[in-house]
N, C-alpha and C positions, 0 to 999 in steps of 0.2 A: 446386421450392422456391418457397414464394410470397416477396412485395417483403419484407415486413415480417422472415421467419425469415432473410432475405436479408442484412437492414438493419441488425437491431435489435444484432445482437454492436459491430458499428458502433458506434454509435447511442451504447449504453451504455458502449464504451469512451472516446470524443470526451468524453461527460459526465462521466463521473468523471476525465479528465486534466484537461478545463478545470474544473473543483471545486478539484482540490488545487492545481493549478497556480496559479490566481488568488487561493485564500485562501491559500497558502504565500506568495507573493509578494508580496501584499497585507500580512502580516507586516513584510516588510522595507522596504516603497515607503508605505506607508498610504496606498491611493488608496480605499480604500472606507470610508468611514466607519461604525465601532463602536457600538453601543448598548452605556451604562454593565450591565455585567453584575450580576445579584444576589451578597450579599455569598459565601453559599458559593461561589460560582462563581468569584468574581476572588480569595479565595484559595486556589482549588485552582488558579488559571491564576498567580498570584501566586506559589507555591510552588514552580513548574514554570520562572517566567523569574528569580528569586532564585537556581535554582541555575548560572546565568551561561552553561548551555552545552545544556539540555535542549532549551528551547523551542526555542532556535533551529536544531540535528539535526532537531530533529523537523519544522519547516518547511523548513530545506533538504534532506530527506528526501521531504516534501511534493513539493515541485518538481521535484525530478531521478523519482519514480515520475510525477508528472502530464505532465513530458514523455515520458518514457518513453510513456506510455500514448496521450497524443497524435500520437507518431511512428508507433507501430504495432511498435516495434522493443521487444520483452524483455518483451512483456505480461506470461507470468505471472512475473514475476520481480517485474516492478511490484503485481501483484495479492497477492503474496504477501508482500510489502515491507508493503503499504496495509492488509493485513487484521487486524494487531494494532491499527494508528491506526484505522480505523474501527471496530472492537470499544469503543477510550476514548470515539472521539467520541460512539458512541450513547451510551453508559454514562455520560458525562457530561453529556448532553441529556437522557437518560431522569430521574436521579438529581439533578442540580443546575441547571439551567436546561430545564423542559418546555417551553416557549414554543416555543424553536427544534427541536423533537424532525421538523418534517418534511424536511427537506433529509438529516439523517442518514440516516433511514430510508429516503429515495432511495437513497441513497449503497451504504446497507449492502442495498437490492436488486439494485445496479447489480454489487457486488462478487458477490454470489450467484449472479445470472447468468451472467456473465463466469466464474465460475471453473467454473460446468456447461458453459462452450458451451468453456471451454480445458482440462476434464477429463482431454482425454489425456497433455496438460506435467505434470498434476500427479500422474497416475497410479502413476509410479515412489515420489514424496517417500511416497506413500500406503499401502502395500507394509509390513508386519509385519514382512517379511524380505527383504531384499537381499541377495544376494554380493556380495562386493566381487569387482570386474573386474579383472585386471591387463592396462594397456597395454602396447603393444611397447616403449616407453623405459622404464616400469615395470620389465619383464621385464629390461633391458639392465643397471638400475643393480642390482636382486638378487642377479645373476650378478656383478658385480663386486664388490658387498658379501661375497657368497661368499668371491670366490677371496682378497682380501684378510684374511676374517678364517681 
């Protein structure tokens, strides 16, 4: 296996946790300073914190998947958490502000990576058709449901 195919699942997960992590938190702290957005743009972000509870899910959503992603612990759960928000974020760099369209489109490679190199976690959700499993305490409460009805 060479350094890089060694690295790079790394690589790109470290970069998309510190992405969300610092522009979610960056929301709440404002250590990075903002450029005045164009008008469609601040009121679709204007629409989004008007309704008192979106924006801020959405950034504390941010944070808890960029930790996530940064610990190493519940990747795809993170990736699959991230991949509806990185969907708007392009779509709203694409669509209402192009200027900033290249960090998304990192972003939304970093996700595409990531979720070929963790393919096998996603494999099951992927599936046309699933049985459903029954566990042993599954089995346990059944049979009791049974005998009491």
């Amino acid at each position: 296996m060479t350094t890089v195919r060694r690295y790079a699942p790394t690589a790109a997960r470290l970069f998309l946790g510190l992405v969300f992590t610092v522009f979610g938190l960056n929301f709440f702290l404002h250590f990075l300073p903002m450029p005045p957005a164009p008008p469609k743009a601040a009121a679709f972000a204007g629409a989004l914190f008007a309704s008192g509870y979106l924006f801020q899910l959405l950034k504390a959503t941010e944070v808890v998947a960029g930790l996530l992603l940064l610990s190493g612990r519940f990747v795809p759960l993170a990736l699959a958490v991230l991949a509806p928000i990185i969907v708007n974020i392009v779509g709203f760099h694409l669509f209402l502000e192009p200027s900033g369209l290249a960090i998304p489109l990192a972003v939304l490679a970093a996700e595409i990576y990531l979720a070929r190199a963790y393919r096998a976690a996603f494999a099951p959700m992927l599936r046309a058709r699933t049985p459903l499993t029954e566990q042993p305490a599954d089995r346990a409460a059944v049979s009791d449901v049974r005998a009491v009805a």
